[in-house]
C-alpha positions as CSV (number, residue, x, y, z in Angstrom):
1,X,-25.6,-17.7,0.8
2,X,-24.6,-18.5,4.4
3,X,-21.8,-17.3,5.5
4,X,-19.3,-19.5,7.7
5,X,-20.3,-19.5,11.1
6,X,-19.1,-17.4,13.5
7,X,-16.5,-20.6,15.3
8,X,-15.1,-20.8,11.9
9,X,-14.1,-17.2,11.9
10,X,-13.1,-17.3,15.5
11,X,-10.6,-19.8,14.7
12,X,-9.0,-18.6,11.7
13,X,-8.9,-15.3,13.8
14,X,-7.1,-16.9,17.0
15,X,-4.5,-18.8,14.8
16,X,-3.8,-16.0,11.4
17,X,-3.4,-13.2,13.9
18,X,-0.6,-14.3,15.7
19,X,1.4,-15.0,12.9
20,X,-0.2,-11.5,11.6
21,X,1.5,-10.1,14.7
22,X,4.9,-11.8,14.8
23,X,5.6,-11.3,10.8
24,X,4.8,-7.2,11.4
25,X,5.9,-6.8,14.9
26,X,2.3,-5.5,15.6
27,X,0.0,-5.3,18.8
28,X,-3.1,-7.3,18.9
29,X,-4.9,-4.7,18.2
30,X,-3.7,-3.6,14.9
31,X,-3.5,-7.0,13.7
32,X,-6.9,-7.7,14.2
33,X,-8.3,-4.8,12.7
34,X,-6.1,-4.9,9.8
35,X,-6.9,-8.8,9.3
36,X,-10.6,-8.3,9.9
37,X,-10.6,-5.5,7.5
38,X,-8.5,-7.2,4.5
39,X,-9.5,-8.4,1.9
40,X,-8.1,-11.5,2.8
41,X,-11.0,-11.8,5.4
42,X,-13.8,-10.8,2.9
43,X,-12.5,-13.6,1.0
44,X,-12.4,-16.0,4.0
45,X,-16.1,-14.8,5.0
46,X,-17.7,-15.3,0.9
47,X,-18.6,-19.2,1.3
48,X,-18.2,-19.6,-3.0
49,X,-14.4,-19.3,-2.4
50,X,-14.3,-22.1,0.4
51,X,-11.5,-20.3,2.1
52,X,-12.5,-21.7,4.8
53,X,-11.5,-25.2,4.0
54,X,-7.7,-23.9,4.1
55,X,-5.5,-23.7,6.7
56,X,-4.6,-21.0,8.3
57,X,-1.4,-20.7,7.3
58,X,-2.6,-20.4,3.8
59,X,-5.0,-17.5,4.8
60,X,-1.9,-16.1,6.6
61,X,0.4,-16.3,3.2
62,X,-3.0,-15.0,1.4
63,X,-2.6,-11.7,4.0
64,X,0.9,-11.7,4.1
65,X,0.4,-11.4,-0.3
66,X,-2.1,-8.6,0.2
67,X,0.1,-6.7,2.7
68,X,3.1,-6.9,0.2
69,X,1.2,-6.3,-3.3
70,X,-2.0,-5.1,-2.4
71,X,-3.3,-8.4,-3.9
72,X,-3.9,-11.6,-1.3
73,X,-4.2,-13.4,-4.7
74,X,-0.5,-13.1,-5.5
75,X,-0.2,-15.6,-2.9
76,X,2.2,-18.5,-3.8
77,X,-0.5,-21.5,-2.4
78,X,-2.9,-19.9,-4.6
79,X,-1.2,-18.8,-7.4
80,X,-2.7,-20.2,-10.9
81,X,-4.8,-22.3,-8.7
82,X,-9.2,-22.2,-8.8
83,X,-9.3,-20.0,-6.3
84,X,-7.2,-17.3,-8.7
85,X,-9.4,-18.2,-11.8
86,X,-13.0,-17.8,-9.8
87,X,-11.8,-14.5,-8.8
């Protein structure tokens, strides 16, 4: 499968990590390297979930979920939703 191109990325990256950074009172550097190695962005990066598609406050709320429970599928815009079942 292809994977999202690389603009995609970019842009969920320039809009989810300031939130990222303002929720956990983090530098830019941690923030990236914790988003870009969640699980949250492994999700956003597989093209069978279609991630991408959401916005990124929804992949923010999916990170913000895996930061607080270890699970970005606890998050409440995906909860019990196909996204939940697939996985």
């Amino acid at each position: 499968m292809k994977l999202p191109g690389s603009d995609l990325l970019y842009f969920f990256g320039v809009h989810v990590i300031p939130l990222i950074r303002g929720q956990y009172g983090m530098g830019e550097d941690e923030a990236i390297r914790k988003f870009f190695n969640s699980e949250t962005y492994a999700m956003l990066r597989d093209p069978a979930t279609k991630l991408f598609r959401e916005s990124p406050l929804v992949i923010f709320d999916m990170f913000k979920a895996e930061a607080e429970t270890g699970d970005p599928r606890q998050s409440s815009y995906i909860q019990g939703d196909a996204y939940a079942r697939a996985m």
